[in-house]
N, C-alpha and C positions, 0 to 999 in steps of 0.2 A: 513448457520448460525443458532444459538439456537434462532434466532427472526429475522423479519424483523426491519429494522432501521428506526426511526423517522426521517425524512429529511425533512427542512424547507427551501434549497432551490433551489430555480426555474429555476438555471441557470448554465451550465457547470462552473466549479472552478477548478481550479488548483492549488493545495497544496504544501508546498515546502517541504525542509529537514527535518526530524525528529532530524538528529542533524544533526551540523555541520562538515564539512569535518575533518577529524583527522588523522590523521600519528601516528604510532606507531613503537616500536622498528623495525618492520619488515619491515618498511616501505607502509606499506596498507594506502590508505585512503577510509574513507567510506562514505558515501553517503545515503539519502535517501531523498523521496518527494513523489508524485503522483497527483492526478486531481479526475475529478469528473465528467463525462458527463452522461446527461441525470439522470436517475434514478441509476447509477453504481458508486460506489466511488471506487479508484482504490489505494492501499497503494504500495510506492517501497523501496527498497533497492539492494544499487549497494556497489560493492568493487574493487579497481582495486589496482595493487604494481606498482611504479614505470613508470605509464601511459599504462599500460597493463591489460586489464579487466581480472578477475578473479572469481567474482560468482554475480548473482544478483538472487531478488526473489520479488512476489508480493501477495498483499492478495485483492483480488476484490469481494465485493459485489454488489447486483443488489437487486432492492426493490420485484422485478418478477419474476426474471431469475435463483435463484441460485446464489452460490459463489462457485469459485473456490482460492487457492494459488498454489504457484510452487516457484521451485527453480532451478536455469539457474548455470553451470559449463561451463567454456571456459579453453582453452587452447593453449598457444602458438598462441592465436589473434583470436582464433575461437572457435565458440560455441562449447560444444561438449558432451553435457549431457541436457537433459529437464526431471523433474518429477515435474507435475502435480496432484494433487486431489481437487475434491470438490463433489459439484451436481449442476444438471443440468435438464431444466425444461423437464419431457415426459410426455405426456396423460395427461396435467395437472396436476402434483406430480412431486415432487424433488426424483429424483433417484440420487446415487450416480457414481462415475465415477473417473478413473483414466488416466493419462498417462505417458508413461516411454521415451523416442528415445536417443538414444545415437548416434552423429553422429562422422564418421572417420576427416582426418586431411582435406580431398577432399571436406569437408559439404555432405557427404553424409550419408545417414539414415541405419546406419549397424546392428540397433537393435531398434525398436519400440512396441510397445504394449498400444490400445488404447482398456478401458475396462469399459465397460456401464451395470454396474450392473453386473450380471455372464457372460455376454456376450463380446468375445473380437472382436472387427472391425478394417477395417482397415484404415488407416490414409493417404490421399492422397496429391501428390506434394506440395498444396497452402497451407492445415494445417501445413504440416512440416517446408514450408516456414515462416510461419507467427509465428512460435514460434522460431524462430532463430530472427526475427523483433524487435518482442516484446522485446525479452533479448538485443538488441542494444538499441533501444528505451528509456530503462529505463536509461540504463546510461545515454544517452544526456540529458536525460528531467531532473534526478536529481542531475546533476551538470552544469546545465542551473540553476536550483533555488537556486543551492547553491549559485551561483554569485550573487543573490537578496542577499544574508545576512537571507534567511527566513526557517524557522524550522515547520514541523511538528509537535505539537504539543498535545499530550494526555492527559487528565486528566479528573478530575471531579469536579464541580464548583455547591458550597450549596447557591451563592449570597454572600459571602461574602468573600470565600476563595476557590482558586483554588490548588487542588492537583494533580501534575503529579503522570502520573503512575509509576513513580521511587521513590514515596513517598514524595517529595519535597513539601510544602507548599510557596504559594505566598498570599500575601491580596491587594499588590498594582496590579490590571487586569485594561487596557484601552481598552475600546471595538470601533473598527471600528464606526464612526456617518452613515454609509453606512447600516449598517445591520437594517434589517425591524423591525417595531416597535414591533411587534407580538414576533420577536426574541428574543430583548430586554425583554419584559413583559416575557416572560418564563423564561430566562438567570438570571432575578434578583427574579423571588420566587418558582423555583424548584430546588430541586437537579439532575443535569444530567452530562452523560459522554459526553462529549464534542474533536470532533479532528477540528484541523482548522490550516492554517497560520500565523504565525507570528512569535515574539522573544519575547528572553527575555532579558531583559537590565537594569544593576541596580536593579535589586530584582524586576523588574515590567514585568509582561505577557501583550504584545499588541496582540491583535488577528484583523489580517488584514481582514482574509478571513474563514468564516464557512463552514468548512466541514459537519461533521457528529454532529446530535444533537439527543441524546437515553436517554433513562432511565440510573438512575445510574445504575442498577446491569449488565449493557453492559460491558463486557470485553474487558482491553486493549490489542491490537495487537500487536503482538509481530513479528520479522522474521519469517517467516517459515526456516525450516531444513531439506529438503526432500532427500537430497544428502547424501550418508556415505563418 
């Protein structure tokens, strides 16, 4: 990322949908959510037609480690595409890194390329496994939160009005009595970009659960698109 992220807090969180499930002429519905462990915030998005997964993708930072995003293609019930990029921490410095695997109808790895800087390596049984996981995983997890009713949320908030990053303005925000006081004192006299939990209902943003808390000039996350 162009900065490390301000995070205020102390305790894995789990984040729901960015929006709510929705059906379209084609029949899709979409999905998004993610979590938070340790020092890593993790954003998803899932899509599936008709109760048939069809692409998902995530954007994870780490306050230490790096970030990477990807975007996951399935097919006929099975993963069948991973591409990868971000950086990753070596020698103490963020190098950057990519990866591509394309697997056949069998789950087997018919085409990979894992590439660290100019250097390409190679990727062994339990990585390829665990990016077939992952792309499961996010489906469950963000239509487990969609059943909460609870949204993802992005925007930026000056103390007196909150703007999604769809440009939307709200002035009625109810903040969790749970969140730490220190939260509070910063939430009500700075400007920051703000992602967290919650909904919106009747023109009023509740924010259940704080994710991420940056400077305003942090940018909003968007899908990744790694796939043609």
């Amino acid at each position: 990322m162009k900065k490390i992220l301000l995070s205020l807090i102390t305790t894995a969180m789990v984040v729901g949908c960015s929006s709510s499930a929705t059906s379209n002429f084609s029949k899709q519905s979409h999905y998004s959510g993610g979590q938070r462990v340790s020092d890593t915030t993790h954003y998803y998005w899932f899509t599936e037609s008709t109760s048939q997964s069809v692409s998902a993708a995530d954007h994870v930072t780490s306050e230490t480690n790096g970030w990477y995003e990807t975007s996951y293609r399935w097919d006929e019930g099975n993963v069948r595409e991973v591409v990868r990029k971000g950086e990753q921490l070596k020698a103490g410095e963020l190098v950057p890194y990519t990866v591509h695997v394309r697997f056949n109808k069998d789950g087997e790895a018919v085409y990979q390329q894992y590439r660290v800087e100019k250097k390409i390596l190679p990727l062994n049984e339990g990585q390829l496994e665990r990016y077939v996981l992952e792309a499961e995983s996010i489906g469950n997890m963000t239509k487990d939160q969609n059943k909460k009713g609870l949204e993802l949320l992005q925007g930026f908030w000056d103390g007196t009005t909150f703007e999604l990053c769809n440009g939307k303005d709200y002035t009625e925000v109810e903040f969790n009595n749970t969140l730490p006081s220190f939260v509070m004192s910063r939430l009500s006299s700075l400007d920051n970009y703000i992602g967290f939990l919650g909904k919106i209902r009747n023109n009023t943003v509740y924010i259940d659960e704080l994710l991420i808390l940056a400077d305003d000039d942090y940018d909003c996350v968007e899908r990744p698109n790694l796939i043609d």
